[in-house]
C-alpha positions in Angstrom: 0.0 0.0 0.0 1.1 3.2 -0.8 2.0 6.1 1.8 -0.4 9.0 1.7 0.8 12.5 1.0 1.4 15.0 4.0 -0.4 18.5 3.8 1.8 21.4 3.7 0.1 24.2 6.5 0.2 27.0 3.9 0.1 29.8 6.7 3.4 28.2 7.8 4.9 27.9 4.7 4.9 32.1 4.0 6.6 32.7 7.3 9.7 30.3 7.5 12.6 29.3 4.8 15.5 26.7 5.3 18.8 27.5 5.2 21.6 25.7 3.4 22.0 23.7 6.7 18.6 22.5 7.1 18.0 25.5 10.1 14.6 27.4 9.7 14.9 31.1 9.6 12.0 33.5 11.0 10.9 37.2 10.8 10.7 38.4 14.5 7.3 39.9 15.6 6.9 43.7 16.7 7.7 45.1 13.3 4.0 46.2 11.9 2.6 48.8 13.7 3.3 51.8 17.1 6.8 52.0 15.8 7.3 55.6 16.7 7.8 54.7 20.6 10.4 52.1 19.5 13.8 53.4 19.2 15.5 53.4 15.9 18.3 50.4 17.2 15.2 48.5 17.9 13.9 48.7 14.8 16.4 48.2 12.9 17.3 44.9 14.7 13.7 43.7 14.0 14.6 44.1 10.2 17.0 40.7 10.7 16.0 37.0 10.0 16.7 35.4 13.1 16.9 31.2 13.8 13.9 29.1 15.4 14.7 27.8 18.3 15.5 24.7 18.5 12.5 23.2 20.8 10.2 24.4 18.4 12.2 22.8 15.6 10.3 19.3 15.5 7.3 20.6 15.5 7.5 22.9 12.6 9.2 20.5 11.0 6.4 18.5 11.1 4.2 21.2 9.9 6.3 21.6 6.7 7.0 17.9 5.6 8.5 19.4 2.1 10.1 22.7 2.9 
C-alpha cells in the first residue's frame, strides 16, 4: 500500500525558509505597527532574519514535511 501524501500548513509555509544547513529562519514579531515609541536600534534589529529555536524545531518541521 502506498504512503499517503502529508499536507503542507500553507500559513506556515509564508513565514519560515530553510537555510543551506537545514535550520529554519523566522521574521521576528513587533515590526507592523506603534513603531514611533520604539527606538531606531530597535527597529532596525527587528529588520533581521533570526533562527527558530530549536524546541520548536520538531514541530515545525512537522508542519512543513516538504520545505
Amino acid at each position: 500500500m502506498a504512503k499517503l501524501k502529508l499536507k503542507t500548513k500553507r500559513a506556515a509555509a509564508k513565514r519560515f525558509k530553510l537555510t543551506g544547513t537545514g535550520k529554519l529562519v523566522r521574521n521576528k514579531a513587533n515590526k507592523s505597527h506603534i513603531l514611533t515609541k520604539k527606538t531606531t536600534k530597535r527597529k532596525r534589529t527587528l529588520r533581521k532574519d533570526t533562527v527558530v529555536d530549536h524546541t520548536n524545531e520538531k514541530v515545525m518541521k512537522k508542519i512543513l514535511p516538504y520545505l
